[in-house]
N, C-alpha and C positions, 0 to 999 in steps of 0.2 A: 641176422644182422650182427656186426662181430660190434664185441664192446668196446668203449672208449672215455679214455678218462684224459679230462680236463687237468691242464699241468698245474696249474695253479690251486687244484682239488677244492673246487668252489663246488660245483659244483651242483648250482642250483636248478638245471635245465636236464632233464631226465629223455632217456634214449630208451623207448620199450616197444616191441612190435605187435601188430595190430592187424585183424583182420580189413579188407578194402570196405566192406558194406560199414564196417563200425567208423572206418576214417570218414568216408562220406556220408554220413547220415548225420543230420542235423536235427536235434530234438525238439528244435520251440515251438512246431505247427504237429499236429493230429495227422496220421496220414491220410483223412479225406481232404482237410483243406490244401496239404502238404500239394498234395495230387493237383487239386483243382488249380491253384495258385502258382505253380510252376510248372505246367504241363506241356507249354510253348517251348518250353528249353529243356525240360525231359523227357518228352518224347521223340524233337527234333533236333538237329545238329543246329550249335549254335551258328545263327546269321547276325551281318554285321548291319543291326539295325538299332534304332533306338530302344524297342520294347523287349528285345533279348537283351539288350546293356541293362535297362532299368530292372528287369528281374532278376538278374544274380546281382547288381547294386542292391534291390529291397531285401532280397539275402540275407544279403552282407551286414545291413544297418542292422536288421531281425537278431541275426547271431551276434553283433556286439552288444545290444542291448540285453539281450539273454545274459549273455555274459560277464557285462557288467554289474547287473541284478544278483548274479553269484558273487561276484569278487567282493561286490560290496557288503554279502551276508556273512562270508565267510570270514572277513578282514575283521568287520564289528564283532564277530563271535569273538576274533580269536585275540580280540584285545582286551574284551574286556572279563575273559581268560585269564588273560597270562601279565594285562598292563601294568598291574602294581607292583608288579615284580620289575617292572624293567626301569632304569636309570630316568632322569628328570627330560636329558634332552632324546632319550629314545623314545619316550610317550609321547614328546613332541612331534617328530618325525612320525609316529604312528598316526597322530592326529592330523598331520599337515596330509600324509598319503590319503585317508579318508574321507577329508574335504574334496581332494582331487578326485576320488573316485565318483564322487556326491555330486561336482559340478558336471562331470564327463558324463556320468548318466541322466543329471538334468537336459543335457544337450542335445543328447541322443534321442531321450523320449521329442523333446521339442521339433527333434529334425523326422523322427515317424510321424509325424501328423502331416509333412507336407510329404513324403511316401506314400502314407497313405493315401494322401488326396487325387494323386497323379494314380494310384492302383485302380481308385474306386473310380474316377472318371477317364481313365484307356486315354488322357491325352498326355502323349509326351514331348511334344515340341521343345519344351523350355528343358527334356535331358538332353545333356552332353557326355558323350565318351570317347574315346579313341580305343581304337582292336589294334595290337601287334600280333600278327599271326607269324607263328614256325610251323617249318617245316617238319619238327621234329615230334615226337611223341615225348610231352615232360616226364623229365624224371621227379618231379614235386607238385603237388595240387596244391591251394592255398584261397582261402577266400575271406574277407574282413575288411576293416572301413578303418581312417584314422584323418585327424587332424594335421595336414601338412607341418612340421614346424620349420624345417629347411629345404631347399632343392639341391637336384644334384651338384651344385657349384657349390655348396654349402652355405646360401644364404639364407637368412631369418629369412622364415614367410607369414607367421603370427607368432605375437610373445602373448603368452595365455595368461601371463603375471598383469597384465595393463587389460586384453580386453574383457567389455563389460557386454558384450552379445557374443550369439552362437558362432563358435569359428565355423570358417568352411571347413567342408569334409568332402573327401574322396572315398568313393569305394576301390577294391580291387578284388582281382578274380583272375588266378590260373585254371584252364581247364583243359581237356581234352576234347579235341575233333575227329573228327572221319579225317580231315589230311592233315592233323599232327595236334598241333596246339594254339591256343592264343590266349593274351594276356592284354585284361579289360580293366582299364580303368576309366569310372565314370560318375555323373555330378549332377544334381539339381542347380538351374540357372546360371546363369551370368558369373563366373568368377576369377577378377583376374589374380589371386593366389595359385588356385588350382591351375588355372592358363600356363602361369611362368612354371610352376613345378614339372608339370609333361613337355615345356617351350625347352628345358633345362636336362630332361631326357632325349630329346628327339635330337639335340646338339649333338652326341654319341653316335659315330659309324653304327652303320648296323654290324659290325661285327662285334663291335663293344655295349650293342643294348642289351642285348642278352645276361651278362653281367651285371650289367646296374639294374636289371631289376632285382636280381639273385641278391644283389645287395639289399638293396629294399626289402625285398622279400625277407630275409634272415631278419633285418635290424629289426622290422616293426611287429611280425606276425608270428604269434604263438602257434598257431593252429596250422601248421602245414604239415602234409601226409609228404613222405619221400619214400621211394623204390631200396629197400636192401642193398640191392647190387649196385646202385649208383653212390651211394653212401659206400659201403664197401669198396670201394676203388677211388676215393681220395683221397690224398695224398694228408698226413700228419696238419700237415700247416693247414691246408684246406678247412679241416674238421675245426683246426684250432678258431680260425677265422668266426664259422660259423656259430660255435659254443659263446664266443663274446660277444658275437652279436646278440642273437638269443638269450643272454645274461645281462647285456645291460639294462638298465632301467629298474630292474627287478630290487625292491628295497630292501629284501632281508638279505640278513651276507654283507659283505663288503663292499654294499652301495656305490655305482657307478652310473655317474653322469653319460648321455649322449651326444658325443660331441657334434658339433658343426656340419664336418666335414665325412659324417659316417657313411654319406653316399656318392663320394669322390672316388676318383679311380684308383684301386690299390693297388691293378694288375695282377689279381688274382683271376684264375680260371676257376670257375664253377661249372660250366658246362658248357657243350659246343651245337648250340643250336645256330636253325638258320633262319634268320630273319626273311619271310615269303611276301610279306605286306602291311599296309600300314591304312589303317581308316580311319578319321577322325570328324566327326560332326558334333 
């Protein structure tokens, strides 16, 4: 993977390669339960049904909750490290980020109980997903959950500053098939945020979904594995694109807001996949 540095030498978002079993392995489950608990979609090709959406959905909610349980040991260590050293309104800022992190993983646990409920009793009527399948083999895996806050038009879809219950959340999930790829996002119950958010993707030729997810994809999720050679072969501005998104949000450094509009069309290319089909239940 050839190196690459950010012009603005922020540089807070690190490029280092990795073995494929270390990208895909997800640590929070044992591998017997690992096995038992997702063995309908590792040992078969994904099908566009309910009970394969909802298991890389439970996933997805598993490894941000993991994940959060880090961020938030690591954040409290390293403040209460290094806090007294830092200026009046940066302990501020430190303390406003660890509330957030505090309330996200209250949410999170909140929303595993009703995963779990739908795991322990095999019904999933009440999930909802839709499958964009390509034709192509992705050049990036990517799997995680997030709080809508805008849609592709760049409208509010919850202000997390007013509400006083658990936002909705969508899962998502790139993966690989026997005929290329698809890309799953999917939901517990009834919700019409999540509704307008995919209502607001599907608007987008399928020449151009392709893209808007790639955009999504970079803005919101850390954890995505990409191929060398496809990184390798974009173009300056490309990489540049992708670095800012992956950097926003991020508090240390020179703190930068998400704006509105971060999954509007830039008319950048990311990649040339071809949209083969579209299910949505």
């Amino acid at each position: 993977m050839s190196e690459f540095t950010y012009k603005n030498d922020r540089n807070l978002v690190k490029l280092r390669p990795i073995g494929i079993n270390e990208a895909s392995t997800f640590t929070g489950f044992c591998k017997y339960h690992d096995n038992i608990l997702f063995k309908p979609i590792e040992s078969n090709d994904f099908k566009d049904n309910k009970e394969h959406a909802f298991l890389l959905g439970y996933r997805a909610i598993c490894k941000e909750l993991f994940l959060k349980k880090s961020q938030l040991e690591l954040t409290e260590t390293s403040f209460n490290k290094r806090g007294a050293i830092l200026k009046a309104e940066e302990q501020a800022v430190m303390r406003e980020y660890i509330m957030g992190i505090q309330c996200g993983l209250k949410s999170f646990n909140n929303i595993k109980v009703y995963y779990d409920k739908l795991l322990v009793e095999k019904t999933f009527d009440d999930y909802h997903y839709i499958t964009i399948r390509i034709k192509d083999f992705p050049q990036f895996l990517c799997s995680g959950a997030i709080f809508p806050e805008y849609d592709f038009d760049g409208n509010q879809l919850q202000d997390f500053n007013t509400l006083n219950i658990i936002p909705d959340i969508i899962t998502f999930s790139i993966i690989k098939t026997n005929r290329g790829g698809a890309i799953i996002f999917s939901w517990i119950g009834e919700s019409t945020i999540n509704n307008q958010f995919i209502a607001s993707l599907l608007k987008f030729s399928d020449k151009d979904k392709p893209d808007a997810i790639c955009r999504f994809t970079f803005e919101f999720f850390e954890n995505t594995y990409f191929s060398p050679l496809w990184w390798d072969k974009l173009s300056i501005d490309v990489k540049e694109d992708i670095f800012i998104r992956q950097q926003r949000g991020i508090l240390f450094g020179d703190y930068e807001e998400r704006p509105n509009d971060c999954l509007q069309n830039n008319m950048i290319k990311y990649v040339q996949w071809t949209v083969s089909s579209i299910k949505q239940e």
